[in-house]
matplotlib code that plots the C-alpha trace (Angstrom):
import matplotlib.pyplot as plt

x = [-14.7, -15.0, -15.0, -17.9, -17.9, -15.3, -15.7, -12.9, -13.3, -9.9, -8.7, -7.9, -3.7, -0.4, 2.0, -0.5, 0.6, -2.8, -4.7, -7.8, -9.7, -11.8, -14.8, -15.3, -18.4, -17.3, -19.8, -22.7, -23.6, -20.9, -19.0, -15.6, -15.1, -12.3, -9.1, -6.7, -4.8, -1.2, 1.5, 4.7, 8.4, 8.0, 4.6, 0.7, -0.3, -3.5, -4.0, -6.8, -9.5, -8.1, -9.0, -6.5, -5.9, -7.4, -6.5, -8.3, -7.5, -7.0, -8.5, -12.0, -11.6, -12.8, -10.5, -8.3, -5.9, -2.6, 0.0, -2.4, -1.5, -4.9, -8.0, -10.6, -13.5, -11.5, -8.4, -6.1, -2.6, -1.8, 0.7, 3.3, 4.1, 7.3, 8.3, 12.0, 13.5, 13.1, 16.3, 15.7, 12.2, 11.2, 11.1, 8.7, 6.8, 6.5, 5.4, 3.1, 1.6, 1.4, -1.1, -3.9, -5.8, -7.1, -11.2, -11.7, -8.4, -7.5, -6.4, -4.0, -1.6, -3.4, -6.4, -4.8, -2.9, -6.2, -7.8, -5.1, -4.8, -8.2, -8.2, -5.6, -6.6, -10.0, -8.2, -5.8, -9.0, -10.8, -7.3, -7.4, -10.3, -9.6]
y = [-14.6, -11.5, -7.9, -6.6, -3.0, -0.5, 2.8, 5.2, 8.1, 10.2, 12.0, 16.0, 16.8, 16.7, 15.7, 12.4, 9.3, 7.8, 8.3, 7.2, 4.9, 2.1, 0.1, -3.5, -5.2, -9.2, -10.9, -8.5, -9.6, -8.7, -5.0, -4.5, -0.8, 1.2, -0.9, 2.2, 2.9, 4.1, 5.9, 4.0, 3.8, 2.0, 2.8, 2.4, -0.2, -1.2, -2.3, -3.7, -2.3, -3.1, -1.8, -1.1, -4.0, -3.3, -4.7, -4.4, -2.1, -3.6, -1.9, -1.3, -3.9, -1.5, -1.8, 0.8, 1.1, -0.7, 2.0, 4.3, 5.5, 6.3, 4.4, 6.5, 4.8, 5.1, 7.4, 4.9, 5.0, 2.5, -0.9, 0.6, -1.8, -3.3, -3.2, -3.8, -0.2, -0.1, 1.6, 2.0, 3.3, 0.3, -1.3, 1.0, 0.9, -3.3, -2.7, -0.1, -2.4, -5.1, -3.2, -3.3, -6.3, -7.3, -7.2, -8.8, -9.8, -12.3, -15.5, -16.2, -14.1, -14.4, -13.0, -10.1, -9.1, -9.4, -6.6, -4.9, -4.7, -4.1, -1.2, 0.3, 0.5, 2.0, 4.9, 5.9, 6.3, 8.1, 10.1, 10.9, 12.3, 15.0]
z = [-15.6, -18.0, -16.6, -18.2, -17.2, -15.3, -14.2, -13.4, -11.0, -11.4, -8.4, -8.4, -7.4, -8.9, -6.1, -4.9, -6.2, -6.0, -9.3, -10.1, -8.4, -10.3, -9.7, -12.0, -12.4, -13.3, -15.5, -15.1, -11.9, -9.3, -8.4, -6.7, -5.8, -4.2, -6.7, -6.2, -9.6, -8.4, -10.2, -8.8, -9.5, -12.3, -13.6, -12.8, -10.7, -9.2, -5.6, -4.5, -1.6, 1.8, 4.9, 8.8, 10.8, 14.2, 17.7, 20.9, 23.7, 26.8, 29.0, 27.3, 24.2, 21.4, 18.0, 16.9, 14.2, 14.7, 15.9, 17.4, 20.7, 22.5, 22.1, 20.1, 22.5, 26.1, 25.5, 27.4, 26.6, 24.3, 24.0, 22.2, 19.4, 19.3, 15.4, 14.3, 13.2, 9.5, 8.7, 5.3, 3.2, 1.8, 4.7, 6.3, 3.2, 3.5, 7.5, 6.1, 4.0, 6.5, 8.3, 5.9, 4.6, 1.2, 1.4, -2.3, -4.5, -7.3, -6.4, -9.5, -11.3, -14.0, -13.0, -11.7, -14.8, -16.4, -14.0, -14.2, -17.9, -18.1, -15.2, -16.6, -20.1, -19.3, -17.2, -19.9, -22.6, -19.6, -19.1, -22.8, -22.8, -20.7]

ax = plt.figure().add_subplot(projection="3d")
ax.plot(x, y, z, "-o")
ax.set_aspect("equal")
plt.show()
């Protein structure tokens, strides 16, 4: 697998830990869009396009967003979702992140720290430039 191309598309604000986000094209002939490039606690990161989790509403069975309290299609009350208090922050950042799902991601370490070396370094030449 070679990443043959990536594009950065830097986002606007100071204060938004969210960067850039990056689209790769893998061997000329497939594109992953959306990889978010994050500024964390200990540096840029990259995480990979997810999207919500969804569960049905009982009453009409369309899919909303875990923890939403109304259905968007009915307006029914919701299930109130019985998580364990997160008493500290990351805690509520790992159920946070339990709500989303990968769409594409690398199956090996590896490969990972090869899109992310490759992500990264094409956002700090297209940071430079600016």
């Amino acid at each position: 697998m070679e990443i043959t191309e990536v594009r950065i598309s830097q986002k606007e604000g100071v204060n938004n830990k969210l960067r850039a986000y990056a689209a790769i094209t893998i061997d000329n002939v497939f594109v992953v869009r959306n990889i978010k490039i994050i500024e964390g606690k200990s540096g840029l990161f990259i995480a990979m396009p997810s999207r919500k989790i969804k569960e049905p509403c009982p009453k009409c069975n369309h899919k909303n967003a875990i923890r939403s309290k109304f259905c968007n299609e009915c307006g029914s009350q919701l299930p109130v979702q019985t998580h364990p208090v997160s008493p500290n922050p990351e805690a509520e950042h790992n159920l946070r992140q339990a709500e989303h799902k990968d769409i594409a991601h690398p199956i090996t370490a590896q490969a990972r720290e090869y899109i992310q070396k490759k992500i990264l370094d094409a956002y700090q030449i297209e940071k430079d430039k600016k």
